[in-house]
C-alpha positions in Angstrom: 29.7 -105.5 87.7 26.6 -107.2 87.1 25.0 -103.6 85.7 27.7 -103.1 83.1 27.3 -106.6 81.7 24.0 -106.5 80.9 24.7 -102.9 79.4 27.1 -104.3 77.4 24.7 -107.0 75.8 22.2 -104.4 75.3 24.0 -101.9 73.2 25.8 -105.3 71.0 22.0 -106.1 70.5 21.1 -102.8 69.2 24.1 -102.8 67.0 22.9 -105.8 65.4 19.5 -104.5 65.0 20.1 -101.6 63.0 22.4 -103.2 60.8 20.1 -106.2 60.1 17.7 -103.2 59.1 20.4 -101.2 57.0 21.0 -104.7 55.1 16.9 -105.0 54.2 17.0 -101.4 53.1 19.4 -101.9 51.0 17.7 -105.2 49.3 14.9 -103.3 48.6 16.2 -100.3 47.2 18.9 -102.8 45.1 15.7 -105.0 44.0 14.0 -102.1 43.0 16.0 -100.9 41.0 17.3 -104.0 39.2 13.0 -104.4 38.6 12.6 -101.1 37.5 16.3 -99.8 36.2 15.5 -96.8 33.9 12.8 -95.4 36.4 13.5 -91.9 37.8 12.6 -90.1 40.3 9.1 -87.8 39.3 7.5 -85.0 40.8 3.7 -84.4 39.9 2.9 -81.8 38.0 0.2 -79.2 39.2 -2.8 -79.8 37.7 -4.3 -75.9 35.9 -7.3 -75.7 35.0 -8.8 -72.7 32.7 -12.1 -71.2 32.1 -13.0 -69.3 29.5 -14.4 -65.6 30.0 -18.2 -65.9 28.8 -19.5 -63.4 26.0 -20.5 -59.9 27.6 -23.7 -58.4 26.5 -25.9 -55.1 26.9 -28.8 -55.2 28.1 -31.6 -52.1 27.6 -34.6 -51.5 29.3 -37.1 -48.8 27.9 -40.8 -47.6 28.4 -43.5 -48.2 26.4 -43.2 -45.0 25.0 -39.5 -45.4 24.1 -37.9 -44.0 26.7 -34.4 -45.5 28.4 -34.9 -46.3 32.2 -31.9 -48.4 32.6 -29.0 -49.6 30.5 -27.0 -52.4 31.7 -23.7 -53.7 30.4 -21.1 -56.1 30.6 -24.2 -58.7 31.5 -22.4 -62.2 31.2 -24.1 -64.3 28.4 -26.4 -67.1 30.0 -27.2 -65.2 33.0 -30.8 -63.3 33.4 -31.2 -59.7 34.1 -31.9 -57.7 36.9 -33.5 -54.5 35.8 -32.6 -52.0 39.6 -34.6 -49.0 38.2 -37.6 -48.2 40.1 -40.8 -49.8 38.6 -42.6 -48.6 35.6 -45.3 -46.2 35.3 -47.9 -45.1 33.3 -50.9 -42.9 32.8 -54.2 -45.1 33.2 -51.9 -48.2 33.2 -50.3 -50.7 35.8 -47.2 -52.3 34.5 -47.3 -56.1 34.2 -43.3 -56.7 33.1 -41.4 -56.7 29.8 -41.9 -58.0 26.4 -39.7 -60.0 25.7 -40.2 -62.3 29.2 -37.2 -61.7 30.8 -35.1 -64.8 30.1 -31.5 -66.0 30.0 -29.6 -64.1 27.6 -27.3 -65.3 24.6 -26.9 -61.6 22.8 -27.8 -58.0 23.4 -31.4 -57.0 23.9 -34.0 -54.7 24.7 -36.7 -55.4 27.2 -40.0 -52.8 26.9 -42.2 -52.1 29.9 -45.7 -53.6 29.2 -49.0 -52.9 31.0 -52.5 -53.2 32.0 -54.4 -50.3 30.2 -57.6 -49.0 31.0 -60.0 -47.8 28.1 -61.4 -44.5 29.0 -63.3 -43.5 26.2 -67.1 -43.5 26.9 -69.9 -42.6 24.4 -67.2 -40.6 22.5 -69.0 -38.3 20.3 -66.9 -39.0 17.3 -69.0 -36.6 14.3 -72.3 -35.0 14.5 -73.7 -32.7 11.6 -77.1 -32.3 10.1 -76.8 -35.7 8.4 -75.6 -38.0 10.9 -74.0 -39.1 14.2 -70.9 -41.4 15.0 -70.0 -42.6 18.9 -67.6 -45.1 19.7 -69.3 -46.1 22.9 -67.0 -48.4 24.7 -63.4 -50.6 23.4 -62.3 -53.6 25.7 -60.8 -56.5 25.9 -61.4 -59.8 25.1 -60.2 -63.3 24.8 -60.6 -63.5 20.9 -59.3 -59.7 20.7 -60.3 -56.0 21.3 -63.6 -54.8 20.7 -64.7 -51.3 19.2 -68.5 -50.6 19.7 -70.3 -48.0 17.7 -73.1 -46.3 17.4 -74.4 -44.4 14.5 -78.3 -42.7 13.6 -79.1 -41.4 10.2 -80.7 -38.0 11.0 -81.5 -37.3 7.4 -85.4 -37.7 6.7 -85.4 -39.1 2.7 -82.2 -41.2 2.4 -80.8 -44.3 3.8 -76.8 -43.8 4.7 -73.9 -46.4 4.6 -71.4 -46.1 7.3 -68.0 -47.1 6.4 -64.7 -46.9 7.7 -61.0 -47.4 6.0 -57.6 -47.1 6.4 -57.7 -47.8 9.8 -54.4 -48.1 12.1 -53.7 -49.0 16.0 -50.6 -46.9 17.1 -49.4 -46.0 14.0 -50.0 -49.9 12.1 -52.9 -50.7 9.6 -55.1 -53.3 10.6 -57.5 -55.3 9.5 -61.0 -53.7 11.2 -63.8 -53.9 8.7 -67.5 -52.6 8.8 -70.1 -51.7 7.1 -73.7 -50.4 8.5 -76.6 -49.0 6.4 -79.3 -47.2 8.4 -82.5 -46.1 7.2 -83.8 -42.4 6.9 -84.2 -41.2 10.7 -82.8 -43.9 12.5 -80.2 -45.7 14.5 -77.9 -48.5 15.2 -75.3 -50.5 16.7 -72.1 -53.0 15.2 -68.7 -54.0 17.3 -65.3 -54.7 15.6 -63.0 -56.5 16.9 -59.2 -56.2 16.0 -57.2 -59.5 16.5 -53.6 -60.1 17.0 -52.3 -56.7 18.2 -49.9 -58.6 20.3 -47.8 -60.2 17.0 -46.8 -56.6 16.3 -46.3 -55.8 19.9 -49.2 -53.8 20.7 -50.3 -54.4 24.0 -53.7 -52.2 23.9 -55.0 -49.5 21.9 -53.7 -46.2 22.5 -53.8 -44.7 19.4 -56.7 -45.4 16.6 -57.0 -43.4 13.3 -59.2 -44.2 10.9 -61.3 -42.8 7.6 -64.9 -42.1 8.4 -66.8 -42.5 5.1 -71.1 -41.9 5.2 -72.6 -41.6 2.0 -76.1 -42.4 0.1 -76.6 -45.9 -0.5 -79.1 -45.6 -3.0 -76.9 -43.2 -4.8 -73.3 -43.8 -5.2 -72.5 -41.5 -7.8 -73.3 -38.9 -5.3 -70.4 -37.3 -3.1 -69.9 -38.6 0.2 -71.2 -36.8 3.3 -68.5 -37.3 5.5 -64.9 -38.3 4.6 -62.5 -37.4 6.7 -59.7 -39.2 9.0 -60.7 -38.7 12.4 -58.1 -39.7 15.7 -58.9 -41.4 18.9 -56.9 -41.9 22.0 -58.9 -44.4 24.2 -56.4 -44.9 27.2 -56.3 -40.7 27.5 -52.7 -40.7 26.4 -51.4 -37.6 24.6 -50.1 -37.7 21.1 -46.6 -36.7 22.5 -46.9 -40.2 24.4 -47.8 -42.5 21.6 -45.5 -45.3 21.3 -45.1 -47.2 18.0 -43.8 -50.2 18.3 -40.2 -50.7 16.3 -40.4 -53.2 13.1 -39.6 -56.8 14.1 -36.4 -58.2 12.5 -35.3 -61.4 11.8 -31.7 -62.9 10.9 -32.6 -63.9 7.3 -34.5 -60.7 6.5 -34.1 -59.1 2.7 -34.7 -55.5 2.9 -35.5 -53.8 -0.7 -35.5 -50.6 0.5 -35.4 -48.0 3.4 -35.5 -44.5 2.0 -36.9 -41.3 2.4 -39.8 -43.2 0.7 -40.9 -45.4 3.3 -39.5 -49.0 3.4 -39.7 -52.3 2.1 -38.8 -55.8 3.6 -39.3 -59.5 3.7 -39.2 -60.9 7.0 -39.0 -64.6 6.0 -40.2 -66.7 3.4 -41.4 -70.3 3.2 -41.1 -73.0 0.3 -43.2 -76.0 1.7 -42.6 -79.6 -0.1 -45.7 -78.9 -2.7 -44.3 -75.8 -3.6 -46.3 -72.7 -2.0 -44.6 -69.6 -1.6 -45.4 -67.2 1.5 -43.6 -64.3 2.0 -44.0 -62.5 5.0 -43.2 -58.4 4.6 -43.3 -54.9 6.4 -44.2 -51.6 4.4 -43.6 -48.5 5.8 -45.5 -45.3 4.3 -42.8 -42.4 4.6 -44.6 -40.4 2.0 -47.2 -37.8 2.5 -50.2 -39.5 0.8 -51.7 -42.9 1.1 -49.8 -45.6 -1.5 -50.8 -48.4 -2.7 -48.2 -50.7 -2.7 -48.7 -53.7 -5.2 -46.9 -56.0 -7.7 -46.9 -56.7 -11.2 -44.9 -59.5 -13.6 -44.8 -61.9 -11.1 -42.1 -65.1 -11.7 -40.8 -67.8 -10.5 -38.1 -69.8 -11.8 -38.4 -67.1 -14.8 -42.0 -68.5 -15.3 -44.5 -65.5 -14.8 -47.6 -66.3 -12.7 -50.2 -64.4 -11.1 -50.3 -64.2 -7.8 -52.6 -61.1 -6.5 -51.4 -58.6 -3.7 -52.5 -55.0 -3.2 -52.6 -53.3 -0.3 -52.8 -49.2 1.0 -51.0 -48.2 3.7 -52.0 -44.7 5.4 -49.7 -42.0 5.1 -46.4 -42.4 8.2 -48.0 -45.6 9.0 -46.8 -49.1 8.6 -48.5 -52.7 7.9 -47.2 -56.6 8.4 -49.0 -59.1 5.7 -48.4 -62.3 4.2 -48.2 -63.0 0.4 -48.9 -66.8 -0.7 -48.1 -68.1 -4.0 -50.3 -70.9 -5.4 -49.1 -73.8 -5.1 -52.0 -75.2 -7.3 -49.6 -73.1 -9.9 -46.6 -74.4 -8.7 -47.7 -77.8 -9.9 -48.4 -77.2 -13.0 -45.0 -76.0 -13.6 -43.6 -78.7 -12.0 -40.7 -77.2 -10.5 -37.7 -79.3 -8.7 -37.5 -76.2 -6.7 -37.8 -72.8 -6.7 -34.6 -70.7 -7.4 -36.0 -67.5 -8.2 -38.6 -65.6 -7.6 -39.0 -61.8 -9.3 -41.1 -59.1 -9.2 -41.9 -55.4 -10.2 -42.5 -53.5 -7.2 -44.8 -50.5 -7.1 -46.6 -47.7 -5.1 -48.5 -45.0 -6.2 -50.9 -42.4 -4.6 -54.0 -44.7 -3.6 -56.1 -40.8 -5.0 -54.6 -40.0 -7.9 -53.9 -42.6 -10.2 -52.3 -40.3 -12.9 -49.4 -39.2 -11.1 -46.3 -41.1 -11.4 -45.5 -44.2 -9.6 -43.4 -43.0 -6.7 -41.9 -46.6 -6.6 -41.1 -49.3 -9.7 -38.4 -51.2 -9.4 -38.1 -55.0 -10.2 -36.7 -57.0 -7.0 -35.8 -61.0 -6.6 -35.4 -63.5 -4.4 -33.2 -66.3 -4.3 -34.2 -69.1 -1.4 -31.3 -71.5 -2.4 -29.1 -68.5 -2.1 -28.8 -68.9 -5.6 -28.0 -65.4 -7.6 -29.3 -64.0 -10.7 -25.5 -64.9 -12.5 -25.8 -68.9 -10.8 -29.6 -69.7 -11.1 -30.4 -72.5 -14.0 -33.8 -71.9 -15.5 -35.8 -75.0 -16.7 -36.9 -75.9 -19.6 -40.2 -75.6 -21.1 -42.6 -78.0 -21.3 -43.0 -80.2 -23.9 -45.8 -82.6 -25.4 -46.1 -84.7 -28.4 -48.9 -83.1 -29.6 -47.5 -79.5 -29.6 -47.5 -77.5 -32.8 -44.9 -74.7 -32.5 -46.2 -71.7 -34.8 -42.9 -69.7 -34.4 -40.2 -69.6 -32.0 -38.0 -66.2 -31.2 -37.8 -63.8 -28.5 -41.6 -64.0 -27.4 -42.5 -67.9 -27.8 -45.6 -68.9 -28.4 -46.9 -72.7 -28.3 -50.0 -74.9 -30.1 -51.3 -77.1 -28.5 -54.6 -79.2 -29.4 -56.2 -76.2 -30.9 -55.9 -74.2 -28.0 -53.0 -71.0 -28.3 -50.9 -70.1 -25.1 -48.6 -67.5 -24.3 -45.8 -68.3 -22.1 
């Protein structure tokens, strides 16, 4: 009897717990609500997050003699290639890598195998005859460039001979590789040349040289030459069917003129600094089948003519990089805001026969404020107080203090 009483009491004590709990709950949920009375239930949202597919390129890798060893594509932009192929080789060469350095990349490119050559040539009899002898004795490298040595002896008994060479290329480019040796009646001597900068056109050594050979009299110039003939070397014992020539750089801003059966024309960049001198960097490419001369005539600027001098021969299927630079000595005295225009008449011609029609004239222009020929304002003549003006038509001439100039 005892048992079921204190049963009893515990089940009324539970009773009262849970309902003292049920009343709370329902404070709360009747406070919160009277708090926060246009609140509704939320879920969360998931949170998505995108990411944008990068930029795909294609990615090339070639021999130095042109040749395709591996194409890759679909190479993500910003990540560097792998090039899987098996390594490079070359006759009398180790590879070294690529040119460009293999980098991240942010467009499609073409990566060239570079390498290590060795110069084979030794005392290579270059011309002997009854007059004279030419050897190119050794070629190397060297911090300031490559270097030719030569060798030459005057076998002739009663004249003193000049030794000369033009027109000289490195794997189908000019370059700039100048000499000039006299050597008395019956004997020898010795001079080096060194050609600079083969790596700005991407020649990485000398496997290709072709030059003019000139000997003559130097006591007698109006006499014909002995030798003069174009002679071809291959130092690194590469055959002509191996020869690499390096493709033309090209930049994003470049003009080209032309690119015909002709040979080809371009400015790579140009340059206005603050004082007002003009360079103009340029390739020529010879397509023809003689030597040209490639020069300019009525020079302009601003519709102003100056005279700035360039002139240069490029070889027959060879090619040439130069600078031009307009004065800026000239530039001042014109006194030009800035320059708008600059034109030109272009023109080549057979370097030997200077009768035969130009095989280029054309007049060309440049705009560097992306100006055009319809848009550009020309300024106005200057002006002094002292000027006399005799007459004033098509072709203006001006007085001034006794002195007559034609502009």
């Amino acid at each position: 009897m005892k048992n079921i009483s204190k049963l009893f009491v515990f089940f009324i004590a539970l009773i009262s717990v849970i309902g003292f709990v049920s009343c709370d709950l329902a404070i709360v949920n009747s406070n919160t609500e009277e708090l926060f009375p246009n609140k509704q239930p939320t879920t969360q949202a998931p949170i998505i997050t995108t990411t944008e597919a990068p930029e795909l390129f294609t990615v090339i890798w070639k021999d130095a003699n042109g040749t395709v060893l591996e194409t890759d594509t679909d190479v993500a932009d910003g990540t560097i290639p792998i090039y899987d192929g098996e390594t490079p080789t070359r006759a009398g060469g180790t590879f070294t890598g690529w040119t460009p350095e293999v980098s991240e990349i942010t467009g499609n490119i073409t990566y060239t195998a570079e390498y290590a050559m060795s110069y084979i040539i030794n005392d290579e009899l270059i011309l002997e005859d009854e007059n004279c002898v030419f050897t190119i004795t050794q070629i190397e490298d060297g911090l300031l460039g490559t270097k030719i040595y030569l060798s030459f002896e005057n076998k002739t008994t009663d004249k003193d001979l000049m030794f000369t060479w033009d027109n000289v290329s490195v794997n189908g480019y000019m370059v700039s590789a100048y000499f000039a040796e006299e050597v008395t009646a019956g004997n020898k001597a010795n001079d080096t040349v060194t050609i600079y900068d083969l790596e700005e056109i991407n020649i990485s050594s000398i496997d290709y040289l072709e030059f003019n050979l000139r000997v003559y009299d130097s006591n007698n110039w109006s006499a014909d030459n002995l030798v003069d003939s174009v002679f071809k070397v291959y130092p690194t014992g590469i055959s002509p069917l191996e020869i690499a020539i390096p493709e033309r750089k090209t930049t994003e801003d470049e003009i080209v003129f032309f690119d015909n059966e002709v040979g080809a024309f371009v400015i790579l960049a140009y340059e206005v600094s603050a004082s007002g001198e003009i360079k103009l960097e340029y390739y020529i490419e010879n397509r023809h089948d003689v030597n040209l001369m490639f020069t300019w005539r009525d020079v302009s600027v601003n519709s102003y003519l100056i005279d700035p001098y360039f002139a240069t021969v490029v070889a027959k299927d060879k090619r040439e990089y130069g600078e031009i630079t307009l004065s800026e000595s000239r530039m001042e005295e014109l006194n030009f805001e800035s320059i708008e225009e600059i034109e030109f008449n272009f023109v080549a011609y057979d370097e030997d026969d200077w009768s035969a029609d130009n095989v280029i004239e054309q007049i060309y222009a440049i705009y560097p404020t992306g100006m055009t020929k319809e848009t550009v304002v020309y300024p106005d003549r200057l002006s002094t107080t002292t000027e006399d003006i005799i007459y004033e038509n098509d072709q203006f001439f001006r007085f001034e203090k006794g002195q007559g100039e034609c502009v």
